[in-house]
C-alpha positions in Angstrom: -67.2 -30.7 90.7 -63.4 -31.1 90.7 -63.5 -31.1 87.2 -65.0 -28.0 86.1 -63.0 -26.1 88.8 -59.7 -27.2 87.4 -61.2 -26.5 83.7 -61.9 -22.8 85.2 -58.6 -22.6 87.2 -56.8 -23.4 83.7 -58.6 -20.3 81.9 -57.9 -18.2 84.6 -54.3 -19.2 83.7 -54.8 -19.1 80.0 -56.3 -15.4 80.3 -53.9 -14.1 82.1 -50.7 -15.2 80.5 -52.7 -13.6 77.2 -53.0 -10.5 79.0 -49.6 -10.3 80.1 -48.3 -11.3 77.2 -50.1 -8.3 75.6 -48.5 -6.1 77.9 -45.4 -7.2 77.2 -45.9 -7.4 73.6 -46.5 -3.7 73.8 -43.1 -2.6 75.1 -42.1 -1.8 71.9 -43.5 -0.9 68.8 -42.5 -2.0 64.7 -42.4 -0.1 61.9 -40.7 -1.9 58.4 -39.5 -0.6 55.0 -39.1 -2.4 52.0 -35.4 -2.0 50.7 -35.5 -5.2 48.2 -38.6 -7.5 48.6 -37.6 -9.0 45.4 -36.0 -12.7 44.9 -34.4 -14.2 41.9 -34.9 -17.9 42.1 -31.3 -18.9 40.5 -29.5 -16.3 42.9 -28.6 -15.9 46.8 -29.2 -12.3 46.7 -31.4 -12.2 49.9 -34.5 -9.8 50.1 -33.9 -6.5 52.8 -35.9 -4.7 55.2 -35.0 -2.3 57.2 -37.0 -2.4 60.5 -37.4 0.4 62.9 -37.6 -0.7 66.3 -39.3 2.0 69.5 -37.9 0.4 72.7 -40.6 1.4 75.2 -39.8 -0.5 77.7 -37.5 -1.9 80.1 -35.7 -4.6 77.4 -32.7 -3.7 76.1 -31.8 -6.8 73.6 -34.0 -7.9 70.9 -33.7 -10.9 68.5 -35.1 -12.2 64.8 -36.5 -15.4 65.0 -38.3 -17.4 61.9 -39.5 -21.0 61.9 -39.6 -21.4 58.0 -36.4 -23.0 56.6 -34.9 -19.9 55.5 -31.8 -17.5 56.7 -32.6 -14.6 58.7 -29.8 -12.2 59.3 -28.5 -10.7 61.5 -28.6 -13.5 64.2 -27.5 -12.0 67.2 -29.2 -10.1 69.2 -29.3 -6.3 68.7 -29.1 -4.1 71.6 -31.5 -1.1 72.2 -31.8 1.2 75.2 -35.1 1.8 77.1 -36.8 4.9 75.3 -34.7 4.9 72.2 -35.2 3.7 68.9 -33.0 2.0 66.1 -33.2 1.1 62.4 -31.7 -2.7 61.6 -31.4 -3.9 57.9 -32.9 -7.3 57.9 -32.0 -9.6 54.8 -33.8 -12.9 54.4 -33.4 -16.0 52.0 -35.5 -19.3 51.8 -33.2 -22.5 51.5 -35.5 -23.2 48.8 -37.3 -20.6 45.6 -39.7 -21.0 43.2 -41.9 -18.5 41.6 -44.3 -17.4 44.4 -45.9 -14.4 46.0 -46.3 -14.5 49.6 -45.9 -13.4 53.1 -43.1 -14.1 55.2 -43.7 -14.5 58.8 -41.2 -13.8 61.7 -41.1 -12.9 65.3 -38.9 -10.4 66.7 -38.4 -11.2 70.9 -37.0 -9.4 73.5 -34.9 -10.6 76.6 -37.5 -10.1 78.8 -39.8 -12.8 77.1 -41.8 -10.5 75.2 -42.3 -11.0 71.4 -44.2 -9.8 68.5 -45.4 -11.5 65.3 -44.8 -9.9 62.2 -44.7 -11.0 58.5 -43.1 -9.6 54.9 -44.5 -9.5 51.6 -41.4 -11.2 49.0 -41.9 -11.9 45.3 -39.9 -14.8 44.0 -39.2 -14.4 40.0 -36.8 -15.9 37.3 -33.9 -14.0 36.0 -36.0 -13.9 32.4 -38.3 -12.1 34.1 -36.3 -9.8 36.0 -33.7 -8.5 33.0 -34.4 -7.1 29.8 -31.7 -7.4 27.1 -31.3 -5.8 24.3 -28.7 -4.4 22.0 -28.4 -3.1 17.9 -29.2 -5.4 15.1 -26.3 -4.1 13.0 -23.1 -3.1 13.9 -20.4 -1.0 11.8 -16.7 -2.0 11.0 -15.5 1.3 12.9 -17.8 0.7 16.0 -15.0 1.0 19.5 -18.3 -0.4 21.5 -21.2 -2.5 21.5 -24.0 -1.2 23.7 -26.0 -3.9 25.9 -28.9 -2.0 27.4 -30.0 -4.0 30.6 -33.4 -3.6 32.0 -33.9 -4.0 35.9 -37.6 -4.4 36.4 -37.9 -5.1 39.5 -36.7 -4.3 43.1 -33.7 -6.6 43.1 -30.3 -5.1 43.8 -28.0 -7.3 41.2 -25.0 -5.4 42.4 -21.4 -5.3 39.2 -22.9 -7.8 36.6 -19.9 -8.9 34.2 -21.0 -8.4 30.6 -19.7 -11.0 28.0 -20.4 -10.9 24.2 -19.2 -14.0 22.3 -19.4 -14.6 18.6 -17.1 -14.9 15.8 -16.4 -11.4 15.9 -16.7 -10.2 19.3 -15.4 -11.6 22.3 -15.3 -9.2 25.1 -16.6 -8.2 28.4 -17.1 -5.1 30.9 -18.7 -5.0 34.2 -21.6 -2.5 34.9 -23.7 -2.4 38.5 -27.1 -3.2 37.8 -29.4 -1.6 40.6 -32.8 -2.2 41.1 -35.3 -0.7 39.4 -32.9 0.2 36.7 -31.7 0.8 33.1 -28.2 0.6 32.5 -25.9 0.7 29.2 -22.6 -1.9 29.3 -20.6 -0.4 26.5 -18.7 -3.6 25.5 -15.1 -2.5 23.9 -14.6 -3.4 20.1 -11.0 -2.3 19.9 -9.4 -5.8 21.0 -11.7 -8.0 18.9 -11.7 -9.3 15.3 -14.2 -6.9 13.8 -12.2 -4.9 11.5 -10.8 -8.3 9.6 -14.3 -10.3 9.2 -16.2 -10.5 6.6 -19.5 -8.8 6.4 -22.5 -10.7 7.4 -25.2 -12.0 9.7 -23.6 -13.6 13.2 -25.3 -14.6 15.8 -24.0 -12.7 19.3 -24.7 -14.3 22.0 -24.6 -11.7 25.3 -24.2 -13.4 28.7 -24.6 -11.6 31.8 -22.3 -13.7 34.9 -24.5 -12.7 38.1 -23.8 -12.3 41.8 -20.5 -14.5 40.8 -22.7 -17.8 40.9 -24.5 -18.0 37.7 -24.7 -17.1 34.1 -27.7 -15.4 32.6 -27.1 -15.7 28.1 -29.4 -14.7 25.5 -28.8 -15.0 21.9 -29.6 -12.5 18.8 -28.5 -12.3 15.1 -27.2 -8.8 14.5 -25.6 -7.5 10.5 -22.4 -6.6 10.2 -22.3 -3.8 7.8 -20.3 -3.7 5.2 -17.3 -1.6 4.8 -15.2 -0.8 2.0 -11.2 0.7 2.0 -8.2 0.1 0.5 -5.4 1.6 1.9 -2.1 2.4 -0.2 1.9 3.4 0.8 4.8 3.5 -1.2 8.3 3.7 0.4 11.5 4.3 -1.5 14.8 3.2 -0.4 18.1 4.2 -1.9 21.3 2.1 -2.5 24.9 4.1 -4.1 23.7 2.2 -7.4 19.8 2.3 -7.3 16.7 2.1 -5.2 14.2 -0.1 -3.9 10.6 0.4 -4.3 8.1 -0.6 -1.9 4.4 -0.7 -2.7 2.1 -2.0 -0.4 -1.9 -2.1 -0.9 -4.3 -3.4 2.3 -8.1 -4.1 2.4 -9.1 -2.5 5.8 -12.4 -2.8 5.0 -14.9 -6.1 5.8 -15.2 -7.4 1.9 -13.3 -9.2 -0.7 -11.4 -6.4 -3.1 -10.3 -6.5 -6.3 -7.0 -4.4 -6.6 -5.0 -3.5 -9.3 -1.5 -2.0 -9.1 0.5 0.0 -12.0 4.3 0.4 -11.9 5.5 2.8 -14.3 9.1 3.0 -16.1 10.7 6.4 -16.1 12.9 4.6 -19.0 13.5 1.8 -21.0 17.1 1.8 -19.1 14.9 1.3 -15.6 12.9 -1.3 -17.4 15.9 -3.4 -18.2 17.5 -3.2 -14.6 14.0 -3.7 -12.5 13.2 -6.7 -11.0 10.5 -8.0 -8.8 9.5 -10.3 -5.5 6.2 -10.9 -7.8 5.6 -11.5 -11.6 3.5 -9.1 -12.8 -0.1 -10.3 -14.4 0.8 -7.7 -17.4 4.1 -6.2 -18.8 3.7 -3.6 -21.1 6.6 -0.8 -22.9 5.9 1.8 -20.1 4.5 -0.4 -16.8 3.8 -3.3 -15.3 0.8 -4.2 -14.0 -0.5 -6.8 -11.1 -4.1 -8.1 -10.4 -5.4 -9.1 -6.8 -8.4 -10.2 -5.0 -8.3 -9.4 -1.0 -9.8 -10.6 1.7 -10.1 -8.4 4.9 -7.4 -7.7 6.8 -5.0 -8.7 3.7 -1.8 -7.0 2.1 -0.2 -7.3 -1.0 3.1 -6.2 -1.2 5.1 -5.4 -4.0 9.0 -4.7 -4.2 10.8 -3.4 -7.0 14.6 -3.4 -7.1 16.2 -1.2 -9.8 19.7 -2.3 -9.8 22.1 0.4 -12.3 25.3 -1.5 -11.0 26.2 -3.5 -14.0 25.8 -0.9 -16.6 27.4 1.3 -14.0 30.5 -0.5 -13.4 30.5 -1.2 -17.3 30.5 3.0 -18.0 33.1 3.2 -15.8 35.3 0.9 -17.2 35.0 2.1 -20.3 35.3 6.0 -19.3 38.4 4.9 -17.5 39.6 2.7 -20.5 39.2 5.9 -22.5 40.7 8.4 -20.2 43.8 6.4 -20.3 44.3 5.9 -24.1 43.9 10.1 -24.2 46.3 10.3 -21.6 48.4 7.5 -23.3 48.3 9.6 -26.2 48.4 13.0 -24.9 52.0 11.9 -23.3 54.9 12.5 -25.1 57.4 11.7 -23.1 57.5 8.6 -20.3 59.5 9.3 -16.9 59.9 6.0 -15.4 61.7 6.0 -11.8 62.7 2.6 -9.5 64.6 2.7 -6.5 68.2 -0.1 -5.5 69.3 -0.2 -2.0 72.9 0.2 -1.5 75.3 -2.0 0.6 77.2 0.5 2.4 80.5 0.1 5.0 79.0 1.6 7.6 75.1 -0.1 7.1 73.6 3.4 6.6 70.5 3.2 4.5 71.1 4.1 1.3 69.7 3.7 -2.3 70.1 4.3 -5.6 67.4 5.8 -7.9 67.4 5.4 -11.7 65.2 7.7 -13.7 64.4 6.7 -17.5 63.4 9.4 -19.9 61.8 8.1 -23.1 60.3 10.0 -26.3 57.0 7.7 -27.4 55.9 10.4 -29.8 56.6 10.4 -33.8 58.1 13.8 -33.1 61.3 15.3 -31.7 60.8 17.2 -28.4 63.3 20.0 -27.2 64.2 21.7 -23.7 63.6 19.3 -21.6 63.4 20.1 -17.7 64.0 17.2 -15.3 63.8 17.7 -11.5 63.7 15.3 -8.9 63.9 15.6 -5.0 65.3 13.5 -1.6 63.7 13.3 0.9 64.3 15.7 4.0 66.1 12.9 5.9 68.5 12.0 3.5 71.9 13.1 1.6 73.5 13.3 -1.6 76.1 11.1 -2.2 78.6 13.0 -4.9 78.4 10.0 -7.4 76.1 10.1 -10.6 75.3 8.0 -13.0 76.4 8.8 -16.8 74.6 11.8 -16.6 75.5 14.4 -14.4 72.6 17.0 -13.1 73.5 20.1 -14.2 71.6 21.9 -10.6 72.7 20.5 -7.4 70.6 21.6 -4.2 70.5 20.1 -0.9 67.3 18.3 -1.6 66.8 19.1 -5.5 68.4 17.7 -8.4 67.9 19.3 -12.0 68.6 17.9 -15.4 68.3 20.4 -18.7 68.2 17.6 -21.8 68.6 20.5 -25.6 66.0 17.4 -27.4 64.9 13.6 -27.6 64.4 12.1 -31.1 61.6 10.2 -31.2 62.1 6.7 -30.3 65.1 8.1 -27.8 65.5 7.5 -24.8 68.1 8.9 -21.4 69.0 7.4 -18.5 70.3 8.9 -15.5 71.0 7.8 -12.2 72.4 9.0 -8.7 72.8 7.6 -4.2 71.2 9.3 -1.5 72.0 7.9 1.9 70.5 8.5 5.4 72.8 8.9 8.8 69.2 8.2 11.1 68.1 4.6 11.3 65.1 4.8 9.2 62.3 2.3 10.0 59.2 1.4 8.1 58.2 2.6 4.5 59.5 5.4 2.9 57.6 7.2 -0.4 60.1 8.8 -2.2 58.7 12.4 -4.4 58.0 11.9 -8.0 60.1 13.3 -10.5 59.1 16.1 -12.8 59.4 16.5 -16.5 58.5 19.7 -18.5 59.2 20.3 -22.5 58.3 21.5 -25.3 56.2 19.7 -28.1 55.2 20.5 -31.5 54.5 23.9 -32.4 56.4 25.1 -29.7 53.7 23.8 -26.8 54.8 23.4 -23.6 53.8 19.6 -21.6 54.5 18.2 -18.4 54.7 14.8 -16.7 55.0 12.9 -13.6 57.3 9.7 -12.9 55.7 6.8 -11.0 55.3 6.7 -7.2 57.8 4.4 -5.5 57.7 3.1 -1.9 60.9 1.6 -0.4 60.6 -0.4 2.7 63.7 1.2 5.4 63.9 -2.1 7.0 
């Protein structure tokens, strides 16, 4: 008898703490939107809900709680007033993935003891299974991008995804945010890489996609590199005071081997003679030279040609010189030849004594002869000449009048000039000047030498 009375007093209990339970339980009200209910098993990108919770009745704090051995965020306690509603994002991660499709069962409890079961439908998939790759199976020379076109198939939000392509080459990288549900293009920049120096030809690229900064995701493709032809040319000239220099450079810019072949051309046989180059040409004909060469990519071949007219120049002028002075030789008639003494005086006053020598080196008599010589502004004539006297006396200008010479005759004549001012440094005295007249009753004239007398 005392045994089925406790058994009844128990379900009494039982019942009741059900019914209250329910009551409580309906104080507030769930409603739940899928954000991401998507996993990746090799990430910790957790799956999101946002839950809505109605606060309808007197609890104010409210807490997720799950007994699987997984994260459920956030972990306080959020705070809603009585009669008001609010919105939580709720992310959740298992400690543990692999593929699976299931339910995920939580509670959500308030402070008042109440609580409410609920559960969340989450598909766990591979990264393979997620993504789709894909990107061209050829590739041009010129191309400033590769395109990666990334797939998102499913409701996983992979947030900036670094974009690597690696293979001889291409190595380079670009980041691109990778939503879910979506197709994206990660335009890989070219410009940096070796594309434009390597050879045509099948690579294998290998594209690897760094995820959630934890793990990388690669796949691996052949693609063709196209093939691409150019040759580009430039020739510079450089000029010296006795020639130039010749430049000629040809480079393959394109992705094959090229055979080149370069011509130089002679404007002379003179240029020919005085040309020389860095490289022996493969050919030398009468009017060019001519150089053979296979290129690879990216390779120059550079030619420099240095016509050199020195020598012959330096030769012609020597000899133009050479003749200009046997003319002149022979055009003069008459040689004025001036030197320069210094003078002791009593008084040390600078003084010298210039001797002028007038010779006839033609095989012909020459008549009125004119010599004039000058002093310097600084200096004096001292009235004592030589054996011939001038026959014009100036303050600064002597003159000497000479009726003929005989060929083979020669006059010298001589006078002082003397300075009261203490002259310092070097002193160039004015050349004398000779005028006569030559055969057939020509007139000719003629300078003496320059002289230079140190004052010191």
């Amino acid at each position: 008898m005392e045994k089925k009375r406790l058994t009844l007093f128990l379900t009494t209990i039982l019942v009741c703490s059900l019914i209250l339970s329910y009551a409580q339980a309906a104080s507030f009200t769930i409603e739940k939107t899928p954000i991401n209910d998507v996993l990746a098993v090799e990430l910790t990108i957790p799956a999101r809900y946002d839950i809505t919770i109605h606060n309808n009745g007197g609890a104010s704090n409210f807490e997720f709680v799950t007994l699987l051995d997984a994260t459920i965020l956030p972990k306080e306690a959020v705070s809603i007033a009585p009669g008001k509603s609010s919105t939580i994002p709720v992310t959740f991660l298992p400690n543990y993935r692999v593929i699976y499709n299931f339910y995920y069962e939580f509670f959500i409890r308030d402070n008042l003891g109440s609580s409410s079961k609920e559960n969340l439908s989450i598909k766990i998939l591979p990264i393979s299974r997620i993504l789709s790759i894909k990107f061209p199976s050829e590739i041009s020379r010129n191309d400033v991008s590769l395109p990666v076109q990334i797939v998102n198939k499913e409701n996983i939000d992979l947030g900036n995804v670094v974009v690597f392509v690696e293979s001889d080459p291409i190595s380079s990288s670009t980041t691109i945010a990778v939503l879910a549900n979506s197709n994206v293009t990660a335009n890989v920049p070219l410009e940096n890489t070796q594309i434009k120096v390597t050879e045509a030809g099948n690579y294998p690229i290998k594209i690897r996609l760094f995820l959630n900064n934890e793990y990388n995701y690669t796949i691996e493709e052949n693609s063709q590199l196209k093939e691409y032809a150019e040759i580009s040319e430039e020739t510079k000239i450089k000029r010296n005071f006795f020639g130039y220099v010749k430049t000629i450079t040809r480079k393959n810019n394109g992705n094959i081997k090229q055979l080149i072949s370069v011509d130089y051309k002679y404007a002379s046989f003179i240029e020919k003679s005085f040309t020389s180059f860095n490289i022996e040409p493969n050919l030398r004909e009468t009017s060019k030279s001519t150089w053979e060469k296979q290129l690879a990519p990216g390779e120059e071949f550079i030619i420099i040609a240095d016509t050199d007219y020195t020598i012959p120049i330096v030769i012609v002028i020597i000899i133009v010189i050479a003749v200009v002075a046997y003319i002149m030789f022979k055009r003069r008639k008459v040689i004025v030849s001036k030197k320069a003494l210094r003078v002791r005086t009593k008084g040390g006053e600078f003084a010298i004594k210039i001797i002028i020598l007038l010779k006839n080196i033609s095989n012909k008599e020459v008549s009125n002869l004119n010599l004039i010589d000058r002093l310097p502004l600084t200096t004096r004539l001292y009235e004592k000449f030589g054996p011939v006297h001038p026959d014009e006396t100036d303050k600064h200008k002597l003159t000497w009048k000479f009726p003929s010479l005989l060929p083979g005759e020669e006059v010298v004549t001589s006078y002082i000039m003397y300075s009261k001012i203490n002259m310092v440094g070097t002193i160039e005295l004015p050349q004398a000047s000779l005028s006569f007249t030559g055969d057939k009753g020509k007139r000719y004239s003629t300078v003496s030498n320059k002289i230079l007398v140190n004052a010191n």
